[in-house]
N, C-alpha and C positions, 0 to 999 in steps of 0.2 A: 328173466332168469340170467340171461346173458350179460346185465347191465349189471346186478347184482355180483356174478362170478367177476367182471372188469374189476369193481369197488372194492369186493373180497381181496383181487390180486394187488392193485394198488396199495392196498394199504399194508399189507407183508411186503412188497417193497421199500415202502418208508419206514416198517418197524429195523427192516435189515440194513437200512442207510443210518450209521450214527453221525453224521455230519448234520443231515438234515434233522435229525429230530431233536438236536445237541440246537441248529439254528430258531427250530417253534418252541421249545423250553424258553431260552432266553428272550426268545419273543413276546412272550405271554407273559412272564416275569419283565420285562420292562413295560408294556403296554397294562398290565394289572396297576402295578407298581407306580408310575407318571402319569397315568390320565385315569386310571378308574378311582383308584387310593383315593387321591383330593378331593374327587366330587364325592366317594362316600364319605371323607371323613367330614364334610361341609354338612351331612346331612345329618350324621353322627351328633355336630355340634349343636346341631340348630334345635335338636327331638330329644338330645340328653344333657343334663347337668346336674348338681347338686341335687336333686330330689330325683333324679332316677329318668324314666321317658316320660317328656313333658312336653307341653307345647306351649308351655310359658312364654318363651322366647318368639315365636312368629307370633301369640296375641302381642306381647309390647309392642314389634317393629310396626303391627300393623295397628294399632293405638296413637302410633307419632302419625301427625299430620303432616309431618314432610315427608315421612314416607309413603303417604296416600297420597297423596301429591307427585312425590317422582313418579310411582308407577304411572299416574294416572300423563303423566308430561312422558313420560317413553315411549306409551301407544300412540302418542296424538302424533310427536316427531315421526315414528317407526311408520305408522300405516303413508303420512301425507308425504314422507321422502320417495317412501317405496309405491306409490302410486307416480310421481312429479318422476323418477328418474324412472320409470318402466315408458310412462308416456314419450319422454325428452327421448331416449334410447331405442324407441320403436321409432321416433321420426328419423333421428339419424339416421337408423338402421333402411328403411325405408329407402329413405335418398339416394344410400349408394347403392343398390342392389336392382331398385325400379328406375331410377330417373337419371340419365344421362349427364354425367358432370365432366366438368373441366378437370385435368390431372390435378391443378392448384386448391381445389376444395376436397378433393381424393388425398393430398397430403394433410391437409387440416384437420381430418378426421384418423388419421394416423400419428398425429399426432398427440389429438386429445384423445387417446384409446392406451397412449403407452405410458403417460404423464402422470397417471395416479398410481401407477407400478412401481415409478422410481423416484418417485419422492414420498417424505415423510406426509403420515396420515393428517397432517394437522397443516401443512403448509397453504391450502387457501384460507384458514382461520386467520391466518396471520394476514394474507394479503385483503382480505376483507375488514378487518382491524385500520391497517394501514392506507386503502381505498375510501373505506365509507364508516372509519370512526368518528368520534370526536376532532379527533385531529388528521381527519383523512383526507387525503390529496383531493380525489373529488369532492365532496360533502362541503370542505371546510374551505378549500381555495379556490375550486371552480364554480362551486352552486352558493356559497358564503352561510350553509348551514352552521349554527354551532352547539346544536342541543340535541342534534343525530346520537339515537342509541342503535346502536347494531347486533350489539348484546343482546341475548335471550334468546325466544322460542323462534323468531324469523330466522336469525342470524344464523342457527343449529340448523335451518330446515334447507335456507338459501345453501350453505356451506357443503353438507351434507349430498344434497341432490347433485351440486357440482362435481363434488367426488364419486359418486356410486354410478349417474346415468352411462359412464362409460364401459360401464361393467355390463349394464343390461344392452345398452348397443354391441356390444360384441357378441353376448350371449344369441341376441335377435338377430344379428344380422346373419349367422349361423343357420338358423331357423328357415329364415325368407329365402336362404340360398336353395335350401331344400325344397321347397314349392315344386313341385311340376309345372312350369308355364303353360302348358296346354290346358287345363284347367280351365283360370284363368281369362284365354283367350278365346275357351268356346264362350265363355260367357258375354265377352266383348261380342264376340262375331254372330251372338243372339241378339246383341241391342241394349247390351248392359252398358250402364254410365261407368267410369273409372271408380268412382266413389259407390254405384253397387255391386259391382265387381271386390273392392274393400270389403265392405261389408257384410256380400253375402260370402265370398267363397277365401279370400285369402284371412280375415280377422278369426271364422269360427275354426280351420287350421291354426292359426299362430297361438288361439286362446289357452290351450295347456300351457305355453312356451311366456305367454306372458305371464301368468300364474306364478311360473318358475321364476319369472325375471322380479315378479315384485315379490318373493316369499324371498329371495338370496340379498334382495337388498334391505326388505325387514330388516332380517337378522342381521344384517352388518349395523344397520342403522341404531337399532336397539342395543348392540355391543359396543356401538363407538364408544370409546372415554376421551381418545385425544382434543376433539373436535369441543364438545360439550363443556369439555376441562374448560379449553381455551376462551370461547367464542360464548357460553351458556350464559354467564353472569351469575343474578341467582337463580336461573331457571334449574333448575338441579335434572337429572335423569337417575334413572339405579343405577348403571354403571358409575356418575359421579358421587354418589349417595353411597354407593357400598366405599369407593376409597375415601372418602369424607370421614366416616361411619371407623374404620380401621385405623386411620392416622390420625382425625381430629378430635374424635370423641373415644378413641380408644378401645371401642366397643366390639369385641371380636368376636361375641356369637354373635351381636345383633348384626352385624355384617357377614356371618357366614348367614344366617336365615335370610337376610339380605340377596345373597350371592343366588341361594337355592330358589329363591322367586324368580328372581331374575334368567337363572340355568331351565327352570321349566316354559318357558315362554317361550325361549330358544329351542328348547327341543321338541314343543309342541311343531313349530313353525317348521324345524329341519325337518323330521317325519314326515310331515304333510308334503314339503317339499319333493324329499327323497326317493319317498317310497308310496307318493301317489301322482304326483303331477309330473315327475321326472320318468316315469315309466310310461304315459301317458303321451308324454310330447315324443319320446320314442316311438312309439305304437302309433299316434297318428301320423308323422313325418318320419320318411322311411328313404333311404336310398340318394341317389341324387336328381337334379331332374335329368329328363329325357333329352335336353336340347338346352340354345341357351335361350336365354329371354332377350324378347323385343325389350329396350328401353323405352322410358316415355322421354317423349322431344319436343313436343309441344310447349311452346315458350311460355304460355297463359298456365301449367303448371310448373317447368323446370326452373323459370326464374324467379318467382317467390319463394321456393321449397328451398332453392340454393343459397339466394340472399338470407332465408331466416337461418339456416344451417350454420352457414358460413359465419354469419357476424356472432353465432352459439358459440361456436368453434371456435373464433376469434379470441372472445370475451374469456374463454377459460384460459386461454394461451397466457393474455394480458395478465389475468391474475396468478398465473405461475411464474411471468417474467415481474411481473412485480416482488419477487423474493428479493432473486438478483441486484435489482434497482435499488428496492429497500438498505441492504449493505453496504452500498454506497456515500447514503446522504450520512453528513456528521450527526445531523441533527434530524430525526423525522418528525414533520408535523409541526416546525413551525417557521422557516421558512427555505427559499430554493437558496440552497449556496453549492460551493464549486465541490464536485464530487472527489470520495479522498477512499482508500485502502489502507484507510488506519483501523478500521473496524477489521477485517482479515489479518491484520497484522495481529492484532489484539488478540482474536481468538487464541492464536499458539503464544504470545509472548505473555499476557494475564489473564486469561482463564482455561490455561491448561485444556488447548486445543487438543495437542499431539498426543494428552496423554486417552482423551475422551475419543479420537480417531482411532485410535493406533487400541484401545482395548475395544471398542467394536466391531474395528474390521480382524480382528486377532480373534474373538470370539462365535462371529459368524462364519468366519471362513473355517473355522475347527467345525461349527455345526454345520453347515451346507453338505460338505462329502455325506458325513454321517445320514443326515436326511434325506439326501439320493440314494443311499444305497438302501439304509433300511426299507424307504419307495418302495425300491425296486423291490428286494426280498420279499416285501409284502405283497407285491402284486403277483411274484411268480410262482409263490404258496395258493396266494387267493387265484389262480386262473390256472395253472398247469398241475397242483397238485389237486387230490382227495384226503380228507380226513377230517376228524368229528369236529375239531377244533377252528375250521378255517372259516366258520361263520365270525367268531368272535373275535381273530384278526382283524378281518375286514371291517366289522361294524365298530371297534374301537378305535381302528387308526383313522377312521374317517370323521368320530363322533367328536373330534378336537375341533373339528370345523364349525360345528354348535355349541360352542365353548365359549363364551367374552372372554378376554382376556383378563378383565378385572376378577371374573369369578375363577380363574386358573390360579390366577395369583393369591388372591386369598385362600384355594387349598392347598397353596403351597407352604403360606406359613402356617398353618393351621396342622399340617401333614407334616413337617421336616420340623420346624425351630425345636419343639423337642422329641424327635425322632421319629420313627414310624409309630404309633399307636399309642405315645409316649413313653417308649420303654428309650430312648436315645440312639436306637438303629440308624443312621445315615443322617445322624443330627449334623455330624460336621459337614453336612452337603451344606446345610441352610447357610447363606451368606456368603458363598466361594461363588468361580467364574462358572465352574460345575455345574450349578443349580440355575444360571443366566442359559449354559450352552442347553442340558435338557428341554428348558421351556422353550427353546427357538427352534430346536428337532421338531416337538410334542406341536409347535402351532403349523409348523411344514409340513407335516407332514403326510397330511390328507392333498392337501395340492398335489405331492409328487405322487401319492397312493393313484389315483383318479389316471393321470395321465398316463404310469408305467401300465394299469389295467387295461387301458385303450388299446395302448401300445402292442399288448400282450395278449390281447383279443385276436389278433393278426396274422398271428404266426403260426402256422402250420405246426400239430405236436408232434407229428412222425420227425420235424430235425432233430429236436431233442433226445426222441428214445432212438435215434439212431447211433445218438452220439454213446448213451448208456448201452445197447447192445456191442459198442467197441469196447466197453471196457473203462469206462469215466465216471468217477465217480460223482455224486451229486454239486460239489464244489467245483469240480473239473468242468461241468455242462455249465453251469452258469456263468462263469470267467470265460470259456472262451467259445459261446454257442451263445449262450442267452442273454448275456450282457452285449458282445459286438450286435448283437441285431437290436437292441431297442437303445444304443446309445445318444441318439438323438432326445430321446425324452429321456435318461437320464443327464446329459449335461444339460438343458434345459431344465429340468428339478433341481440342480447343482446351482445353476444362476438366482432360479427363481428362489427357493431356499435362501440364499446370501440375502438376496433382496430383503424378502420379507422380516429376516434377523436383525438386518441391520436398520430398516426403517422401523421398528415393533417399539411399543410405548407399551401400552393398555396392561400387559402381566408382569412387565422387567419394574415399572415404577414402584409396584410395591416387595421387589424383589431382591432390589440392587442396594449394594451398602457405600461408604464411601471409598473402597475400597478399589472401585471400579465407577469410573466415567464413560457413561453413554452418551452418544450425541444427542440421540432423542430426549433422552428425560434432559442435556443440557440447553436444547431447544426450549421446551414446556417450559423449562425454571426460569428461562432471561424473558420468555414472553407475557408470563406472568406477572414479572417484574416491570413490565411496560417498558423491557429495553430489546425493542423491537432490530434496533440494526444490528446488534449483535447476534441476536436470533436468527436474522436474516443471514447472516456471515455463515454462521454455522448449517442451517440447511443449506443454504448453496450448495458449499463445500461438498455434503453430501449428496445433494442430487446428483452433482458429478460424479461422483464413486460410483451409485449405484448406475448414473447412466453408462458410463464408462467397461462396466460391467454386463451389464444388457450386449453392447455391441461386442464385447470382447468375444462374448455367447455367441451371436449370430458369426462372428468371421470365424471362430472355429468349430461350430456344424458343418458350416460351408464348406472350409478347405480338407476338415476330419471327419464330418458327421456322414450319412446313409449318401452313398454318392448319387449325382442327378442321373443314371441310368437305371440304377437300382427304383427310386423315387419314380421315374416315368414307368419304369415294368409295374411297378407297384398300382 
């Protein structure tokens, strides 16, 4: 009765706030509007046409045998990355948490954990093109290979697992922290080997947690386009088969029916992730542990574990500083001459460097604010308010995260080129910076949702309605109450947002006109053209930005963000 009478009062509070309710209008109208509109009208396109509701269109796409074929090359890459980089990311994870390391392999692994954040999605494609092509430095001048294909289904899988294993290492190593080591240790101090100790008591804890870790890289794995584009050859995926499908064969429902195969695979996989295994790993790992943990120091495991680690760790580094290098040579790939910055010169002086920098970091830095903030809004409606509607906030602004980019992009032109429903509603978005800035919001947006949630898990409600019982109104508590306490995870969503905007390929390439020079789709276009040091010129360039931006991040949390006394009470 009492919980009822609460919800009763809540919600005549938010009928009597017109700020706020002026703030979930607008919200529901752009979350309808940018992420639900495009995936209906895709489905729209694929079940109606000329003859009315039909399924004409999914029998053709699934009559071509290349598209029985991509599906059938999506699952094989998707399951074997997302096994190969849950494994790779539990060892790492492992290592630093259980076994005693030197500070010098503790950097290495902080290293390769931040290195796929800030550079573009496709940069070890390039570096494994230029490592072990045809014309690849090792392959071709060290081992005197010269009929090395790297191209296709390895290439995609090698590439791939490089990129993602750092994402499940972080995820896990989060996990392993939470362990109880007493556990554990009764079971060592019954006569358990280290390896049935693994086995029996720390592996059937982590096993929800691994679950999560290879269901998030699935889906990234299955989403990629950049990778695939580059490194695939003809091995085709959906993601390269639906842009294939829109650009080369013209064919816009068979690429919207396309898109919708592809979106249900996704969201089968996010579900199961979300809203089974992710609740799951919660429930069984709780808290922190009780004490810290013994390390292992036994040299017969710490120095194998660290040697294979370490030269892991290594090896991605190599293939990141390989960009770098790459930009360098005049010539790549056919012999060593003295290195030259005519290729950095070139970017800005012939291929319209400044103007591809200067409208992407001009484009992401308009969408970052916007994507921190609306974050934020969405998490402080999803956690501090009541009302009927705050299911459907939440589960859309986060459903972008099960989205390939390819399949956003397709309901974008499929949704705007002529207008909302074809009547010419917001037709003039299609093809302006407008419709580039939306989709960089609409892809951040779930990152920053997740983390302002956490955030906002935290914090006591009594500050709030204390600040409303003075007299504040709903705009007043969030500026200067709700917003100072979780500003670490909003300028942190602010970084990461730029980030993601500015490295993003997958939904802007079938998006962008010429109108507007991105770095990434001018990365993709010179590396497809097999003019690799240019390519290389141009991501450098940007790793820099986006690294540069990272740190800008951390030195002002540090000197603005939650101070360290605050942080230690906490």
């Amino acid at each position: 009765m009492a919980k009822s009478q609460s919800a009763s009062l809540d919600r005549k509070k938010l009928m009597a706030d017109p700020i706020m309710m002026t703030t979930i209008v607008v919200l529901i109208a752009f979350l309808t509007l940018f992420i639900l509109y495009p995936l209906a009208i895709l489905l729209v396109d694929s079940i109606y046409g000329s003859k009315g509701l039909s399924l004409d269109t999914f029998s053709r796409i699934f009559k071509m045998r290349s598209f029985r074929v991509s599906i059938t090359n999506t699952l094989k890459v998707g399951f074997l990355v997302g096994i190969l980089s849950t494994l790779i990311g539990l060892l790492f994870a492992y290592v630093e948490v259980y076994v005693k390391m030197r500070k010098f392999t503790g950097g290495l692994f902080k290293v390769v954990s931040l290195l796929p954040v800030v550079s573009p999605p496709f940069v070890l494609s390039l570096s494994m093109i230029m490592l072990f092509g045809r014309a690849g430095l090792i392959t071709r001048f060290l081992l005197g290979i010269y009929d090395n294909n790297i191209y296709g289904y390895w290439g995609i899988v090698i590439v791939q697992t490089l990129t993602f294993f750092p994402v499940c290492y972080m995820m896990l190593k989060g996990l392993l922290k939470n362990i109880d080591p007493s556990m554990e240790e009764a079971s060592r101090d019954m006569g358990a080997s280290r390896w049935k100790v693994f086995t029996t008591v720390t592996f059937p804890l982590l096993l929800p947690g691994l679950g999560n870790a290879f269901l998030v890289t699935f889906i990234e794995s299955i989403a990629d386009f950049a990778n695939p584009m580059l490194i695939g050859g003809s091995y085709d995926t959906l993601a390269t088969s639906i842009y294939l499908q829109i650009t080369g064969a013209m064919d816009k429902e068979g690429a919207s029916a396309m898109a919708v195969v592809l979106l249900c695979i996704t969201l089968v996989m996010f579900v199961v992730q979300k809203y089974y295994l992710e609740r799951k790993t919660a429930a069984t790992l709780t808290g922190k542990a009780s004490r810290a943990r013994m390390l292992i120091e036994d040299k017969s495991v710490t120095i194998p574990l660290t040697i294979l680690c370490s030269l892991g760790a290594l090896f991605v580094i190599i293939m990141y500083i390989c960009v770098p290098i790459g930009a360098l040579f005049p010539t790549w790939g056919y012999r060593f001459t003295p290195l030259t910055f005519k290729w950095f010169q070139q970017v800005f002086t012939r291929y319209h460097g400044l103007q591809a920098f200067r409208d992407s970091f001009v484009l992401s830095l308009i969408a970052s604010p916007i994507t921190a903030l609306l974050s934020m809004i969405i998490s402080d409606l999803v956690v501090k308010r009541k009302f009927k509607a705050k299911g459907f906030i939440e589960a859309v602004s986060i459903l972008a995260m099960a989205v390939p980019g390819t399949v956003l992009g397709v309901g974008y032109i499929r949704g705007f080129a002529n207008g909302v429903f074809r009547t010419g509603f917001l037709s003039s978005l299609y093809g302006t910076g407008l419709i580039l800035i939306i989709v960089f919001v609409v892809r951040s947006l779930p990152t920053g949702t997740r983390s302002g949630i956490s955030a906002l898990r935290q914090i006591d409600k009594s500050i709030e309605e204390s600040a409303y019982d003075m007299g504040a109104n709903s705009l007043k508590v969030f500026t200067s109450v709700t917003l100072p306490l979780i500003k670490d995870s909003f300028l942190s969503g602010l970084v990461t947002a730029f980030v993601r905007s500015i490295t993003a390929i997958s939904a802007i390439i079938l998006l962008v006109t010429p109108s507007y020079l991105l770095i990434t789709v001018q990365i993709n276009e010179f590396a497809e053209k097999g003019s690799f040091s240019i390519a290389c010129a141009f991501a450098t360039i940007l790793i820099l930005i986006t690294y540069g931006a990272v740190l800008l991040m951390n030195l002002f949390i540090k000197f603005f963000g939650t101070s360290r006394k605050q942080k230690e009470a906490d």
